[in-house]
N, C-alpha and C positions, 0 to 999 in steps of 0.2 A: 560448680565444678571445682573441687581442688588437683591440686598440681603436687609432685613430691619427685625430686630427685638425688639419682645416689650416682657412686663409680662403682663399677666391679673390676677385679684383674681378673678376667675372664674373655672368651671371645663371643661374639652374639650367638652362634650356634650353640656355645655350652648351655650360657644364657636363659635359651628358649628350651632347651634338653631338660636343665635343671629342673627346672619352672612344669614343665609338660608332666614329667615323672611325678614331683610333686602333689600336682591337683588330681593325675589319675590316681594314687595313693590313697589320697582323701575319699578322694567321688562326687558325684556329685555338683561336677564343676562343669559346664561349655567353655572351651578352649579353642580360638577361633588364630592361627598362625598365618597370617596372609600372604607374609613374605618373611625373609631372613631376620626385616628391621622391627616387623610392629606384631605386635597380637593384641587381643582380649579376651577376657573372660570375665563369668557371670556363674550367678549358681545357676543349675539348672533345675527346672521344675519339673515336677514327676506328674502333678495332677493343676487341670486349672484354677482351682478355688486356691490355691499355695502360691498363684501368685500377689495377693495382695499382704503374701510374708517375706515370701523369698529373693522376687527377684527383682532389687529396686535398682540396685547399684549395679552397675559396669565398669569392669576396670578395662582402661585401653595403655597399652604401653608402646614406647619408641625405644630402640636400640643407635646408639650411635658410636661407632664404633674407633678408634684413635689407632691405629694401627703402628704410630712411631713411641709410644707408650705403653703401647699396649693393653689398655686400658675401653671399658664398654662403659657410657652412661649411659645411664638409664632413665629416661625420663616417662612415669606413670601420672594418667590423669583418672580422678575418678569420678562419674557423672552417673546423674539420676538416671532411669530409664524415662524412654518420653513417654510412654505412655501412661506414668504416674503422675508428671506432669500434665499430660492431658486430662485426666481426671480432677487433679485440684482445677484446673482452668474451667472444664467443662459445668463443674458443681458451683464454681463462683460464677460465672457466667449466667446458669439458668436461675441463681436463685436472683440478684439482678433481674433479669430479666423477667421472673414469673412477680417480683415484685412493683420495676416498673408496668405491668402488663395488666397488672392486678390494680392499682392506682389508676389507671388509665379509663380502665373498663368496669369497674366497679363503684359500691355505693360505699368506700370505706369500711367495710368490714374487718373487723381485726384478725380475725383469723384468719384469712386469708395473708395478710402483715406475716403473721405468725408462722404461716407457714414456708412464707418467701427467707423469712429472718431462719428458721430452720436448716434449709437448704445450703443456706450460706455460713451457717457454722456449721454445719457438717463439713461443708470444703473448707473451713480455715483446721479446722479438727486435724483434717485428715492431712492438711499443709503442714504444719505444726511434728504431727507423724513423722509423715516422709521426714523433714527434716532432723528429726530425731535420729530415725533408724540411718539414714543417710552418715549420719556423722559415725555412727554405732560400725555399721558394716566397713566404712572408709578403715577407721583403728584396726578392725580385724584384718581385713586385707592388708594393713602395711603390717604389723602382727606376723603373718601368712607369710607375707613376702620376708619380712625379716629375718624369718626362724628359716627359712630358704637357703637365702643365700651368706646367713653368719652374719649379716651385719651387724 
């Protein structure tokens, strides 16, 4: 998860106004407003096979608002989706496991090895990814957010 915070001289209602117009502009976005202080959004995906492109990251954001200043920070975090997470976990986990399982109940066979050794670079593969695109999509979201609100 990273963290990024800014000030606006704005009020939290503009804020979340600005920010709303914005992403419907674009498209393409889930905009989730819970309350006056916090939201998030995510791309949104059109078909399910685009999720292992589209939708890793989630931005969640806090408003806090200084009313003698009149000033909003803003404090945005941006975090993997857990189910990408679940995925590398799930791939490292089984190949582990069809490895030890394999060792276990078997007469050493190598491919079988081979196979378990597969399994588990596919899930560091795909770890490796996420993190990649993770770092990728974070840049663009502040990007997004900067050209927003001028900073």
């Amino acid at each position: 998860m990273k963290n990024w915070n800014f000030k606006l001289k704005k009020r939290p209602k503009e804020v979340i106004e600005e920010l709303t117009s914005e992403l419907n502009s674009i498209g393409g976005f889930s905009f989730n407003n819970k309350n006056t202080n916090t939201f998030n959004f995510r791309k949104r995906i059109l078909y399910p096979w685009y999720y292992a492109f589209q939708n890793w990251t989630v931005v969640n954001g806090e408003l806090v608002e200084n009313s003698v200043e009149n000033i909003t920070e803003v404090k945005i975090s941006f975090k993997q989706h857990f189910l990408i997470i679940l995925i590398i976990i799930t791939h490292l986990i089984l190949g582990f496991g069809l490895i030890l399982g394999l060792f276990l109940a078997t007469k050493n066979e190598p491919l079988n090895y081979i196979l378990g050794g597969l399994v588990i670079a596919f899930g560091i593969i795909i770890w490796i990814t996420a993190t990649r695109k993770f770092k990728n999509d974070s840049e663009k979201y502040k990007v997004l957010i900067t050209k927003t609100f001028g900073i």
